[in-house]
N, C-alpha and C positions, 0 to 999 in steps of 0.2 A: 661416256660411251663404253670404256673398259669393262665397269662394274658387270652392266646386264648382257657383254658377251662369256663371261664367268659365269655370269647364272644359268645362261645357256648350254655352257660347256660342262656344271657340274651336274645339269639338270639330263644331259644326254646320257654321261658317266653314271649317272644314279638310274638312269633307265634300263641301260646294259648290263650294270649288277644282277638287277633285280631280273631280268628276262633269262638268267643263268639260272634261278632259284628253282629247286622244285618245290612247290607247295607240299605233296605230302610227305615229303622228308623234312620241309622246315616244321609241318603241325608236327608231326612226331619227336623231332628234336625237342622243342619249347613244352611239349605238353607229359611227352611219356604214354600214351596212348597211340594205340594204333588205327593208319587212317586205310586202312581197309574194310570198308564199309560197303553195304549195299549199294551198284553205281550209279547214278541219275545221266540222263544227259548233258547237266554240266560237270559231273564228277562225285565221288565217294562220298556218303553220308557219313558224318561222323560225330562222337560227342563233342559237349562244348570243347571249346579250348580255356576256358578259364579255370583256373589251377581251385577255385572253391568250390567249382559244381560237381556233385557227386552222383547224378543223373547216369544211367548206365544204357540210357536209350539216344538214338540221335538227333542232335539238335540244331546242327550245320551243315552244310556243303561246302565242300570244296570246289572251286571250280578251277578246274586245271588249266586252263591256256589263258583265263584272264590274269591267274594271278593274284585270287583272291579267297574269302572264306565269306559267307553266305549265314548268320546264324535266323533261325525259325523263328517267327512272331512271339511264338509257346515259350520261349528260352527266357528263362528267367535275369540271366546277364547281361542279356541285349539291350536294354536302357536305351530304347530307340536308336543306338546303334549297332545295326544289323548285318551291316557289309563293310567289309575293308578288304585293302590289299596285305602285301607285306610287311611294311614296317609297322600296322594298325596292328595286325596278328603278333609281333614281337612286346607293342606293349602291354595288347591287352593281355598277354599271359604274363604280367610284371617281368620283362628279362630286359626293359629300357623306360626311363621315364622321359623319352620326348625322342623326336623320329631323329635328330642327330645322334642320340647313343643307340637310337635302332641301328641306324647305319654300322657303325662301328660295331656293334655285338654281331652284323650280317657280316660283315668283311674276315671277321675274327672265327666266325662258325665253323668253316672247312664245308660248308651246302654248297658256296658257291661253283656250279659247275658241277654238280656229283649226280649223277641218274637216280631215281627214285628206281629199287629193285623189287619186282614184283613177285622172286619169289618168297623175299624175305616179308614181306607184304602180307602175305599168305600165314605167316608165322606157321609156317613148317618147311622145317631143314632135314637136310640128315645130317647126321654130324656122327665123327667115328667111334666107336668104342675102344679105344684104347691099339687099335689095329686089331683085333677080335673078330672083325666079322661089323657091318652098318647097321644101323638100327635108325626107324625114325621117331624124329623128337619132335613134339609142338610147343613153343615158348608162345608166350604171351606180353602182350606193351613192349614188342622189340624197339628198342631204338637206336641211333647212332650214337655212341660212346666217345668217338675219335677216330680221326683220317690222319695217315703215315704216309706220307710222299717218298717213295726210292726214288734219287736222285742220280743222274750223270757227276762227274768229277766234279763238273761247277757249281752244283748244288741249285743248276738255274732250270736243266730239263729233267721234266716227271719221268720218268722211267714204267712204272704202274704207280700205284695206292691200293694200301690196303684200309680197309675201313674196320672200325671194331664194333660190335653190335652186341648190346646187351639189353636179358630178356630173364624172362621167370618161366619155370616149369609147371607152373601153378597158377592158374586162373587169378582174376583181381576178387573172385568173393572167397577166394580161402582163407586159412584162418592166415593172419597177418604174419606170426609169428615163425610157421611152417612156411608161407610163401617168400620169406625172407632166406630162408637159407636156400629156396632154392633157385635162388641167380645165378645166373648162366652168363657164358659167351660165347658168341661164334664169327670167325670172321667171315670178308670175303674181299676178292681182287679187282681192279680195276684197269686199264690202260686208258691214256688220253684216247680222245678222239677228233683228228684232227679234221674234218667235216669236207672230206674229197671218195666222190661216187660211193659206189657199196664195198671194195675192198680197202681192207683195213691201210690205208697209206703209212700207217705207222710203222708196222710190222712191215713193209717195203722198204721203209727208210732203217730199220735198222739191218736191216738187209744189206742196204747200200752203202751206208755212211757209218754206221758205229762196228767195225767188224770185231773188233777188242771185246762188245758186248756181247756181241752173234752167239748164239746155240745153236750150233750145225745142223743138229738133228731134225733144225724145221726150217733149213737155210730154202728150201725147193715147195714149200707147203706154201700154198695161199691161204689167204683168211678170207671168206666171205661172212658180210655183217650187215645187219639195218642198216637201214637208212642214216648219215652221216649228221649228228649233232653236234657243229661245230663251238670249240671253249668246252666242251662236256666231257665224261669218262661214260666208256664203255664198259661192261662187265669183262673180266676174263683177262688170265694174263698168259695166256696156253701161244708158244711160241717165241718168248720174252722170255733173253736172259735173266736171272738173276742177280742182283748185286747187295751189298749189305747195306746196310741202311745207315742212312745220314753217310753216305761215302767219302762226301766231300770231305768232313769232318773227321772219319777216319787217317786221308792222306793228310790234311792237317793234322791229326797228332802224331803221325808215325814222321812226316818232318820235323817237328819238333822234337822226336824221341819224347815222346811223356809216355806213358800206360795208355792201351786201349782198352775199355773194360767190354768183353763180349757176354752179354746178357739173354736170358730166350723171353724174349718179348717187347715190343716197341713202348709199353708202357712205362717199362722197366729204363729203357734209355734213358725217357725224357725224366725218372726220378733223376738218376745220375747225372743229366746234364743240368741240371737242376743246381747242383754242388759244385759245377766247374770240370766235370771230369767229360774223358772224351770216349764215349760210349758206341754198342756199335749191337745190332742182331740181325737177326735174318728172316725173312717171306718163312711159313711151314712148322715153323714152332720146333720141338725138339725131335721129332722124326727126317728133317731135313738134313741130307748131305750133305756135310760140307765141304765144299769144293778145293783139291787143293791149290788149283789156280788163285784161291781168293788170297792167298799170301802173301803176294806183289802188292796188295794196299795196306799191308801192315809191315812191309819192309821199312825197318829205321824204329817201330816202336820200342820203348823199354823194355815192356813186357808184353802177350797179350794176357790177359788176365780172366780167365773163366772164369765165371759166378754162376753156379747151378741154381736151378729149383731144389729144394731141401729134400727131396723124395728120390725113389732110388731111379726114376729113369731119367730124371735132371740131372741126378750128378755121371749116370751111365753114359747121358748126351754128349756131355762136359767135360771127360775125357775122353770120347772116342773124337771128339774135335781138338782139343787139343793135340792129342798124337797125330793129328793129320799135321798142322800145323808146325808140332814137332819136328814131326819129318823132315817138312822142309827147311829147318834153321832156324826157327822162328824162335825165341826166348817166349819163354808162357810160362802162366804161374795156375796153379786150380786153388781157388781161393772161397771155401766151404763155410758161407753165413753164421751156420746154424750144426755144425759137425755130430754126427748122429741121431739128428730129427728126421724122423720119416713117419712124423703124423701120431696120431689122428688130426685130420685138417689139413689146411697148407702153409708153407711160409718160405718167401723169396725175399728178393734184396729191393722189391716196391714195399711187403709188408715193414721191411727192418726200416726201412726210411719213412713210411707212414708212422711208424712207433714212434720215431724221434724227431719228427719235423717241426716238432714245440720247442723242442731243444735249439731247436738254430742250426744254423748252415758250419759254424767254425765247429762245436761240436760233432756235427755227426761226420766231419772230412776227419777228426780227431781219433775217430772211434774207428773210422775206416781203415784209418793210415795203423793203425794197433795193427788190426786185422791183416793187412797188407802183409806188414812186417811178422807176424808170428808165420803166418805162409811160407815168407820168404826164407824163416829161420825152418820148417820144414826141408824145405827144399835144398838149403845147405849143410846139413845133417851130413857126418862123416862117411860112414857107412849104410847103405840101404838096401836088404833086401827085398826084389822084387819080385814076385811069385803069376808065372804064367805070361810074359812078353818077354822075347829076349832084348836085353838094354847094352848101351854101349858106353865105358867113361870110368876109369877109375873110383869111382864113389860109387858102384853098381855090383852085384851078383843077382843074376838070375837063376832059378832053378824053376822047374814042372808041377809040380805036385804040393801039395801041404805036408805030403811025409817027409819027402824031400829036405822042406822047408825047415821042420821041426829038426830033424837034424844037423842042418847047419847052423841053427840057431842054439843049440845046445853046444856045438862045436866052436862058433867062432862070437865077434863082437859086434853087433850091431843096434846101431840107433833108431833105425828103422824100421822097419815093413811095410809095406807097398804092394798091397793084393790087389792085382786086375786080372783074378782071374773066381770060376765058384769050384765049391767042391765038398763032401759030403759034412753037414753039418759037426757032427761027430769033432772028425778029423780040427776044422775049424777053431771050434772048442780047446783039444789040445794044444793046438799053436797058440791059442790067447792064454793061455795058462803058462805055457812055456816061455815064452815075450817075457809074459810080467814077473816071471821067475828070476829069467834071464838077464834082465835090467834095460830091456827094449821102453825107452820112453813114448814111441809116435809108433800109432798105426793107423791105414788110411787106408778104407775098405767102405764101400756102400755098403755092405751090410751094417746097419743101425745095432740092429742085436748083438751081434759078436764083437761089436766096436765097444759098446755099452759092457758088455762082459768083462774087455779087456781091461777098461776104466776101473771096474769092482776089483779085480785082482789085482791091478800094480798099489793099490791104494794098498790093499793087503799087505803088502810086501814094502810096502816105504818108499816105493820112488814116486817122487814128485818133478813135476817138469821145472 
């Protein structure tokens, strides 16, 4: 009698999964193709789903609330089989060879529970120009990349999700080679939905119950919202504090005292966490504020350890966070991948770990901890001047200007310089002539070009680090 109450019970369990699912974020996920098609009354026309048909006309339906895909008589795939639900659609596009590793490849997805978004449907965003001014862009085969749950301390309640969406600028008949490079991303936000009347009870509940989380600023704002799908995410996280990601995991490493590595982007975490290390970034990418309340979660770590983007507003992010942090007591380290790279192209601490991840896990923790450590021997450097913040600490002098600077660097001894500030090219110039005259070993300046310059004249002169 046990057995066939089990099958009951897994059989209800597999039902609920699957009634979570949206169909056309799951075709989209499995296929790379977008199911924004002409609508029928049971839902979007769309191409096959089988990963060998190169057919650019539509050959199936979706139908939305059975939970299923419909393929057309004409469809060359269909092998008399024409209709399935979800775990059919998992294996007909090879991503499971039999409906128990559907299941699992469904559970492991990140679909479960996530709204299909109709504007990203549309495949067209706007997306910002650098802060310059918006512009609109149309991608094409957008699909879902990866879902990042912000979490409460316990690591148990979603806070939002942000989802990662990646797409091409460039239609699928261009030429192959040109549509390649122009891959794109963009994100977008989510909060749970906890499926009570039309105001958001979520944003009531942190209202009420998380006031440590509260953002005052919409403490008295209602949310009015669709109609309430409960287990599902809502789009939008407008009234929702902030917190960094994987949090739980942060207050765990900062009780441990180990390093937190603060990285700009959640891709970027899960390389790091990947290696054992305790990782951490934030909602907004590198234009985001960072708060200096957020410092109470990294009380107790070694270090926090910024890793910029290789390009000059990653590394401009990357101390302007760190000195928040600074501020408050915080031990930090700025710890620059790629020291003087600012392109052509890109390269971050996901590329440096795609580079070496043949190499193994003990190697590239090998090559980190170097990294780490020549940082660190930065940062303990006898003397440093620092040009354009006033600093506080016997290992310090600051001065204003680069004329300033030239001259005390002619006058006195220093192992350092530490430019957080700009100023006429020229001037620049000088000082890096003079540095390397001088016997200045380290200079740490976004500017790529005058760092590079520095490089060519100490070599000139014979000092070696």
């Amino acid at each position: 009698m046990s057995a066939p109450q089990r099958s009951r019970d897994d059989g209800a369990e597999l039902k609920d999964l699957i009634d979570q699912v949206d169909m056309r974020s799951l075709y989209e996920r499995l296929t790379g193709k977008s199911a924004n098609g002409k609508r029928t009354s049971k839902g979007p026309k769309v191409r096959c789903p089988n990963p060998a048909c190169s057919d650019k006309d539509p050959s199936a339906v979706i139908w939305d609330e059975d939970k299923a895909i419909k393929l057309f008589d004409t469809c060359t795939f269909a092998n008399g089989k024409s209709f399935g639900g979800v775990l059919d659609l998992i294996q007909f596009t090879g991503h499971a060879n039999s409906k128990r590793d559907a299941v699992e490849w469904l559970k492991s997805s990140g679909l479960v529970g996530l709204h299909y978004d109709p504007a990203l449907s549309e495949r067209v965003v706007s997306m910002r120009d650098n802060g310059r001014g918006g512009r609109t862009q149309r991608l094409y085969d957008l699909t879902n990349a990866g879902n990042y749950d912000y979490t409460d301390s316990t690591g148990q309640t979603i806070h939002y999700r942000v989802v990662r969406w990646e797409g091409f600028t460039l239609p699928a008949d261009a030429d192959p080679a040109e549509r390649s490079k122009s891959k794109t991303k963009i994100f977008s936000q989510y909060h749970p939905d906890p499926g009570e009347g039309d105001h958001c009870a979520i944003c009531a509940h942190y209202r009420k119950n998380l006031p440590e989380y509260r953002d005052p600023r919409f403490a008295e704002m209602p949310r009015l919202m669709a109609p309430r799908h409960p287990g599902k995410f809502e789009k939008g996280t407008y009234g929702i504090a902030r917190v960094p990601y994987r949090l739980h995991e942060v207050l765990e490493g900062a009780r441990k005292q180990f390093p937190i590595f603060y990285v700009e982007g959640e891709k970027k975490v899960e390389a790091l966490r990947k290696l054992g290390l305790y990782a951490t970034t934030n909602m907004g990418g590198a234009q985001f504020p960072l708060p200096a309340e957020w410092s109470q979660y990294f009380e107790g770590a070694a270090r926090v350890v910024f890793v910029p983007d290789c390009d000059v507003p990653g590394r401009e992010s990357a101390w302007q966070r760190l000195k928040v942090f600074k501020k408050q007591g915080l031990p930090t380290l700025f710890l620059d991948i790629k020291p003087g790279f600012n392109g052509p192209g890109k390269y971050d601490i996901f590329d440096w770990y795609a580079e070496r991840e043949a190499l193994g896990k003990d190697a590239m923790l090998a090559e980190l901890r170097g990294m780490y450590r020549d940082a660190m021997e930065i940062e303990k450097l006898g003397r440093v001047l620092v040009i354009g913040e006033k600093v506080d600490g016997p290992r310090y002098e600051a001065c204003a200007s680069f004329s300033d600077a030239i001259d005390l660097v002619k006058e006195r001894d220093f192992a350092a310089i530490d430019i957080r500030a700009s100023g006429p090219a020229a001037t620049l110039k000088t000082l890096m002539e003079v540095a390397a005259a001088e016997g200045v070993t380290n200079v740490r300046t976004t500017d790529s070009d005058a760092h590079r310059y520095f490089l060519n004249k100490r070599a000139l002169v014979g000092v070696r680090l």
